[in-house]
C-alpha positions as YAML, in Angstrom:
chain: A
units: angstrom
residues:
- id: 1
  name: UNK
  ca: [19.26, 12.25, 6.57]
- id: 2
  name: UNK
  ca: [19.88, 10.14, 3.54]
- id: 3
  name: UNK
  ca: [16.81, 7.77, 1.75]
- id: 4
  name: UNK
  ca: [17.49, 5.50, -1.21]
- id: 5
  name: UNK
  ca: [14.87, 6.40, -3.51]
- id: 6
  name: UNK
  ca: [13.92, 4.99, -7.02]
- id: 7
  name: UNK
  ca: [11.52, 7.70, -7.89]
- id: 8
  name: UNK
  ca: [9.28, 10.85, -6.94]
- id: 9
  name: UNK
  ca: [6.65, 11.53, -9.26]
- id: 10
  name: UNK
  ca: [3.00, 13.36, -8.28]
- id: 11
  name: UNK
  ca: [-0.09, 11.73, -9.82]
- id: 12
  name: UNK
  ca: [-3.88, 10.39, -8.77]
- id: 13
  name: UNK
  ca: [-3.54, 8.03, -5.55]
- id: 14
  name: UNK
  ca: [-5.32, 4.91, -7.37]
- id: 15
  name: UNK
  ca: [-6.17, 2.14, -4.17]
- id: 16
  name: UNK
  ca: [-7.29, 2.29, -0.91]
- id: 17
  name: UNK
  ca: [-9.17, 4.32, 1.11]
- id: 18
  name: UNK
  ca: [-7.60, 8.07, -0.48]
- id: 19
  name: UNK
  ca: [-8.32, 6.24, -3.98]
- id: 20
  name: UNK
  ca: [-8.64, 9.55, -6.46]
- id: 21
  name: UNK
  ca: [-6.76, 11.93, -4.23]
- id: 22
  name: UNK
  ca: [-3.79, 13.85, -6.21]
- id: 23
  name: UNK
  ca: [-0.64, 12.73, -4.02]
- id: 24
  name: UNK
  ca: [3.25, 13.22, -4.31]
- id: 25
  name: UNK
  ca: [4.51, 9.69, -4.16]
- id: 26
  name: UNK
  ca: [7.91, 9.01, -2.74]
- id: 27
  name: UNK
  ca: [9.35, 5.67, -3.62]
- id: 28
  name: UNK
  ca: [11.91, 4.08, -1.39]
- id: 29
  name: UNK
  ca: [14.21, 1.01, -2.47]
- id: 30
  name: UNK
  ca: [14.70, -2.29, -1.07]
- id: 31
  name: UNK
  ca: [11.83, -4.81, 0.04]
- id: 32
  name: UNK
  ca: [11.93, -7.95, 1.40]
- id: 33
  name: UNK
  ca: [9.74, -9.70, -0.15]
- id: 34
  name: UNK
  ca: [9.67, -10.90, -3.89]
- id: 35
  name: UNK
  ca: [5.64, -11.39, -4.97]
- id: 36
  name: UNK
  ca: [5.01, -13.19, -7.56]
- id: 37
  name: UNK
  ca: [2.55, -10.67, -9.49]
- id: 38
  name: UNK
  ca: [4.65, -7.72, -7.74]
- id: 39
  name: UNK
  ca: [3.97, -4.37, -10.31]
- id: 40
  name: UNK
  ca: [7.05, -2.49, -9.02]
- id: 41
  name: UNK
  ca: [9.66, -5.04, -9.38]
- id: 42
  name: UNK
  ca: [12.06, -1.69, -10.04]
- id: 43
  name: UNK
  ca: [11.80, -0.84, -6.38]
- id: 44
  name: UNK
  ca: [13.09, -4.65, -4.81]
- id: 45
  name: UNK
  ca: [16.70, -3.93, -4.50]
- id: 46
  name: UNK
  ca: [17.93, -1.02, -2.63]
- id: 47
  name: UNK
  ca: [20.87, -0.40, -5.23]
- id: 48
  name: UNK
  ca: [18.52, 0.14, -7.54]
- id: 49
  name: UNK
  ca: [17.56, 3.32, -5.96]
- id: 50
  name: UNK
  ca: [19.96, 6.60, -5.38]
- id: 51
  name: UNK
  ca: [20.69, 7.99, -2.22]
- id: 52
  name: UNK
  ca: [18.69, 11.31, -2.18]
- id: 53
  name: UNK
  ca: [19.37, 13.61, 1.10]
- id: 54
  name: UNK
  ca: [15.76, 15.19, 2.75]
- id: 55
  name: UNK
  ca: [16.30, 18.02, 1.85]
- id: 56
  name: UNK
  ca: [16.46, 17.30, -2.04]
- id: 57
  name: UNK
  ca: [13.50, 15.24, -1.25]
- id: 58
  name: UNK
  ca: [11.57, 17.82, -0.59]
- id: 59
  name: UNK
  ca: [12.61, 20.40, -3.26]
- id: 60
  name: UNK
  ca: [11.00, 17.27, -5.52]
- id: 61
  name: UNK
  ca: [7.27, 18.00, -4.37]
- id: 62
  name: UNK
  ca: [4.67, 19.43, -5.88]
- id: 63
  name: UNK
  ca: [3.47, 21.78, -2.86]
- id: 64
  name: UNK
  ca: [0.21, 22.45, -4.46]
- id: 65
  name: UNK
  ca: [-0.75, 18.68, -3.48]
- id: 66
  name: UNK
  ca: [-1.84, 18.34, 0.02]
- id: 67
  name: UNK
  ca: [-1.48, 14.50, 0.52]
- id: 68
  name: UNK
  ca: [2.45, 12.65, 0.03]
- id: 69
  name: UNK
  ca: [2.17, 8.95, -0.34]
- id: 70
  name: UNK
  ca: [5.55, 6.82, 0.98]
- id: 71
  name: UNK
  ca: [6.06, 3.33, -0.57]
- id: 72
  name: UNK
  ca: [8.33, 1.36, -1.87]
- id: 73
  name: UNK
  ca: [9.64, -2.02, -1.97]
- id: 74
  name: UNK
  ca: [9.29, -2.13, 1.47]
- id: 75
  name: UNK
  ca: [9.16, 1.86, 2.92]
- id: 76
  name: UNK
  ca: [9.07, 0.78, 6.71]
- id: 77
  name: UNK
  ca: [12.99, -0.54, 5.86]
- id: 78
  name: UNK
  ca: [13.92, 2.82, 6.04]
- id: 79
  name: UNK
  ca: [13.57, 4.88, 8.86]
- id: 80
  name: UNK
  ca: [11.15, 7.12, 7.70]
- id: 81
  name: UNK
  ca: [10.33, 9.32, 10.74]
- id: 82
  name: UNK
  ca: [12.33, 12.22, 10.00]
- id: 83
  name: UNK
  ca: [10.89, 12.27, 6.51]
- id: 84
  name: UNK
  ca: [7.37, 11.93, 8.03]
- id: 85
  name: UNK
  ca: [7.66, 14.59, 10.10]
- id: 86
  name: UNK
  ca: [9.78, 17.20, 7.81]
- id: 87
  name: UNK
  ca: [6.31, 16.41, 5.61]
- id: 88
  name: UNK
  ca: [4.25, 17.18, 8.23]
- id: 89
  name: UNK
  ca: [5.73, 20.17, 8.90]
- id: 90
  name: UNK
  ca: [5.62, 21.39, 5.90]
- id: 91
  name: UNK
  ca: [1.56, 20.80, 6.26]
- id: 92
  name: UNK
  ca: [1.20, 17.29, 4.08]
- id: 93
  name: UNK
  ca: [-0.64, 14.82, 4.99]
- id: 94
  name: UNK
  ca: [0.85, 11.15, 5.05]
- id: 95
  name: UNK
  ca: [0.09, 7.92, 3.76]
- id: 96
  name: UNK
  ca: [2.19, 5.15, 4.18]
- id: 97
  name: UNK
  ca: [2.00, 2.11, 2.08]
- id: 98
  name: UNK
  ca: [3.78, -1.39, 3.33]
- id: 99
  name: UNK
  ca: [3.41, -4.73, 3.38]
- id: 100
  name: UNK
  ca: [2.92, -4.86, 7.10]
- id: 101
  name: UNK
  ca: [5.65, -7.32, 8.27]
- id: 102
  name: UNK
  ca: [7.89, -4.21, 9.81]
- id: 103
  name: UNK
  ca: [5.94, -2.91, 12.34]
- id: 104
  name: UNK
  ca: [5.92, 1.09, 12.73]
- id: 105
  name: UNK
  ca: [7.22, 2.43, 16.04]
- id: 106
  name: UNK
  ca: [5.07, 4.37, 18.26]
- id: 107
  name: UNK
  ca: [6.39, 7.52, 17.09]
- id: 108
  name: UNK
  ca: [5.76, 7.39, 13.19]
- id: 109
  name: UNK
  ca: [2.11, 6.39, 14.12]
- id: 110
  name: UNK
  ca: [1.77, 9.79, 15.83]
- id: 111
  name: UNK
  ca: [2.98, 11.70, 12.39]
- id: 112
  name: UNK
  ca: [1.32, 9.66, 9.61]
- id: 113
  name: UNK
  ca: [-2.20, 9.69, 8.92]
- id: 114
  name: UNK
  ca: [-2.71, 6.73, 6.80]
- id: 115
  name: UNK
  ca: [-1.05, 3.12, 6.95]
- id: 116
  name: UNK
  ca: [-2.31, 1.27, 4.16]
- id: 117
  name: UNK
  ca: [-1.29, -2.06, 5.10]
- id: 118
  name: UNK
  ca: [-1.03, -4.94, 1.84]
- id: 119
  name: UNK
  ca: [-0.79, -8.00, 3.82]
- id: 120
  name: UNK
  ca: [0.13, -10.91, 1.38]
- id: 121
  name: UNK
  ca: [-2.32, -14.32, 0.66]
- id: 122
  name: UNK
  ca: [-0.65, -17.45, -0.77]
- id: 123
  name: UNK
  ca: [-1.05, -16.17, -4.07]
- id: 124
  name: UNK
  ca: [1.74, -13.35, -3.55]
- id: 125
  name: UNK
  ca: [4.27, -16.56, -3.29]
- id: 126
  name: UNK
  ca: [4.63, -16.56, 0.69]
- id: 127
  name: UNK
  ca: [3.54, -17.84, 3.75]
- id: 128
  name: UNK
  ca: [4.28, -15.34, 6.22]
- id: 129
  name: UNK
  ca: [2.90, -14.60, 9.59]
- id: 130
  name: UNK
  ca: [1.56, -11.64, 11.00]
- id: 131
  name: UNK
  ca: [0.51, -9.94, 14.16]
- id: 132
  name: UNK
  ca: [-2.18, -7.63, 13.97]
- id: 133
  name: UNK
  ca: [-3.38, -7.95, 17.64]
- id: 134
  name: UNK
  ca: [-3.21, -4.24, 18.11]
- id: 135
  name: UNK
  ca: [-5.00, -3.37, 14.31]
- id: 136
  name: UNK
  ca: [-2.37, -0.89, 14.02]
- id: 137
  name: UNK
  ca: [-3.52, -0.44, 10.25]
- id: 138
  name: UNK
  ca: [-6.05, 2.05, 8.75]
- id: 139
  name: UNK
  ca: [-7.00, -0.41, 6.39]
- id: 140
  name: UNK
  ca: [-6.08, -3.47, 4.76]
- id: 141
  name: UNK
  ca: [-5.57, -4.18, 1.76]
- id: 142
  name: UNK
  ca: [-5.55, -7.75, -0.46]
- id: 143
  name: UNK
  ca: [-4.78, -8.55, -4.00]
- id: 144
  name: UNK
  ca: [-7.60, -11.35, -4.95]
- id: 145
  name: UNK
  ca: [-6.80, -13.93, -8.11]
- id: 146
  name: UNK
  ca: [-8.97, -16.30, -7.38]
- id: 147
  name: UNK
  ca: [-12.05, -14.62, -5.66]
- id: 148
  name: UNK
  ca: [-13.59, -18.05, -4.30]
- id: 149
  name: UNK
  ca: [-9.96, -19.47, -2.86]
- id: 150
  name: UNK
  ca: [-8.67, -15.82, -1.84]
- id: 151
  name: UNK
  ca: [-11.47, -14.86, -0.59]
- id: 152
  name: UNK
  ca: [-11.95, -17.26, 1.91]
- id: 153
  name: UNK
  ca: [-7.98, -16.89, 2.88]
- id: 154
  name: UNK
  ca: [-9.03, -13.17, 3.52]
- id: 155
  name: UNK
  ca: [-11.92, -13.79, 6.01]
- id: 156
  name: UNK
  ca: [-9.82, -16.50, 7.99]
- id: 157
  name: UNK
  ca: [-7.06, -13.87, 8.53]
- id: 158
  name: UNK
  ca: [-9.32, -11.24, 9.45]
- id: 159
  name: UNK
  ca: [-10.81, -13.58, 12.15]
- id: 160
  name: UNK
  ca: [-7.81, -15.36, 13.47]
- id: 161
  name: UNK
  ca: [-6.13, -11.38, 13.27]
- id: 162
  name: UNK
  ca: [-8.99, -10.12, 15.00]
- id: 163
  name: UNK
  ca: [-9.13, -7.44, 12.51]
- id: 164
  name: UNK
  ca: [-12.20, -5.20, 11.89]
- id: 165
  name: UNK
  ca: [-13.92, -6.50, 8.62]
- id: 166
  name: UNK
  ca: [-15.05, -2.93, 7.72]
- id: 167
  name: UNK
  ca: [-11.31, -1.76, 7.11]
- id: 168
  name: UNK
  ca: [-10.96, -4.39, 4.53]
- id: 169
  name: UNK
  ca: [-10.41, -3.63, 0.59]
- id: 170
  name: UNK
  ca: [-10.10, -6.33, -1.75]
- id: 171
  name: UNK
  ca: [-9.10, -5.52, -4.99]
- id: 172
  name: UNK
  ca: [-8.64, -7.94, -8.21]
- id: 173
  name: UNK
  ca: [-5.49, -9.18, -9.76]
- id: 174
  name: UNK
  ca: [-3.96, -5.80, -11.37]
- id: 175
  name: UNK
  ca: [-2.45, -7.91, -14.43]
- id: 176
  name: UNK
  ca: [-5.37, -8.78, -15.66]
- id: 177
  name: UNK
  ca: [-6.08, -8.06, -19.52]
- id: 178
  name: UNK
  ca: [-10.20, -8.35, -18.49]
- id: 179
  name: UNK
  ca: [-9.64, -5.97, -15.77]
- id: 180
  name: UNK
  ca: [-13.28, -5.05, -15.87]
- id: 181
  name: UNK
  ca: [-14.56, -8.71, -15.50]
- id: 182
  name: UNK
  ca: [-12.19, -9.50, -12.56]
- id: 183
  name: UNK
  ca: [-13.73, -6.44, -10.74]
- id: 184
  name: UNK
  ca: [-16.97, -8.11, -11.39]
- id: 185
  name: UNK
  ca: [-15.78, -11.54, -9.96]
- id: 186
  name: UNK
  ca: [-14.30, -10.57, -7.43]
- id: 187
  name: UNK
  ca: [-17.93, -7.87, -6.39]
- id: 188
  name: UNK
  ca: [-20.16, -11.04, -7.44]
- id: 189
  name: UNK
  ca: [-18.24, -13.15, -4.96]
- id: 190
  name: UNK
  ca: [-18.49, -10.55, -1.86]
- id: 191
  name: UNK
  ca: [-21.75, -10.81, -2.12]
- id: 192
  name: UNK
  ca: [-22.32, -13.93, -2.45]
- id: 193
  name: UNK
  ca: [-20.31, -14.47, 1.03]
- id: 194
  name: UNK
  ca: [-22.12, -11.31, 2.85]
- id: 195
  name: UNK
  ca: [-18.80, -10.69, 4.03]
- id: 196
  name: UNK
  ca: [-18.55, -6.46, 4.71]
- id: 197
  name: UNK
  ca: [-15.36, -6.40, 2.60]
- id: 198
  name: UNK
  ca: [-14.75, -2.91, 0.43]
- id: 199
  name: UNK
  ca: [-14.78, -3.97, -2.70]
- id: 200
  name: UNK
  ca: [-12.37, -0.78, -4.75]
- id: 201
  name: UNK
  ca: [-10.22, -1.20, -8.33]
- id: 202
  name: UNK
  ca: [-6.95, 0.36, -8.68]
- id: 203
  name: UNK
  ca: [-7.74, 3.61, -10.60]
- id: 204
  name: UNK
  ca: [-4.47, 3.67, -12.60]
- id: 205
  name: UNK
  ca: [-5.48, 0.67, -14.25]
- id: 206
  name: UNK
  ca: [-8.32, 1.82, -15.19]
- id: 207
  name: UNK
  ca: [-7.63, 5.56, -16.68]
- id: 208
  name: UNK
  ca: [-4.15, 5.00, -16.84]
- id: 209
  name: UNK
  ca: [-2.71, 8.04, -15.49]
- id: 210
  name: UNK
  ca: [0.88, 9.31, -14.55]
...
């Protein structure tokens, strides 16, 4: 089985719910979607990864890390089951990170442990629609510039989704130069709303580690 890949690199998982776990990270090519404050713009065209066989894949982990992260671009536009489950195997456990408009099949829900699913608000540069009806994520995941307007995007979704407030993270624009202050916006705001949104910063940006 052949992946095109645009890097493997092992580091601190910095979002979501596994936020501080030490992961492998395997980074597929091609997405389709192009968001306007995207921070892997390396990973949105498939050529610009290299075909990698599974095997070589795997000689590229770190085995003293227990968790292996799968993103991308878009990850899910690969079939990743046999990777999942060769990782499995092998005794990892799996996070998957995607954008959620490619639905997993039944199968790769079985294998991986984690779907961190980014859906995307106005601000990413899209409309698109979704269909969450069977809250196939673990959590979701939104990138908030403007905590009043965003905000109130986010809580619409989750209600016309259906989707169980409690798996919600918010987390503030990662290009931000104040990066401090915009966690504090966007906190001040959650409150302010009593909405049950998990309120989390993306670690990387904050200790900068690779």
């Amino acid at each position: 089985m052949r992946y095109w890949i645009v890097e493997i690199f092992t580091s601190i998982q910095g979002e979501g719910l596994i936020i501080g776990k030490p992961s492998n990270f395997i980074r597929l090519a091609g997405c389709n979607l192009r968001c306007v404050w995207c921070d892997t713009k390396i990973s949105w065209l498939r050529e610009d990864g290299r075909p990698m066989e599974l095997e070589k894949i795997l000689e590229n982990l770190n085995y003293s890390v227990r968790w292996t992260t799968i993103t991308g671009g878009e990850p899910l536009l690969q079939d990743i089951l046999p990777l999942a489950i060769a990782l499995k195997n092998m005794g990892f456990s799996i996070a998957v990170e995607t954008n959620g408009t490619v639905k997993p099949k039944p199968e790769l829900r079985k294998v991986v442990d984690v779907f961190s699913v980014s859906p995307k608000l106005l601000n990413s540069g899209h409309r698109l629609r979704y269909d969450f009806s069977d809250d196939w994520a673990t959590y979701y995941k939104f990138v908030v510039l403007n905590p009043e307007k965003d905000l109130k995007e986010v809580k619409d979704f989750v209600e016309s989704q259906r989707i169980n407030p409690e798996k919600v993270v918010v987390q503030p624009d990662g290009n931000r130069e104040d990066y401090i202050q915009a966690l504090k916006e966007l906190s001040d705001v959650v409150m302010d709303m009593k909405v049950p949104f998990r309120v989390l910063p993306q670690l990387h940006r904050i200790i900068s580690y690779r």
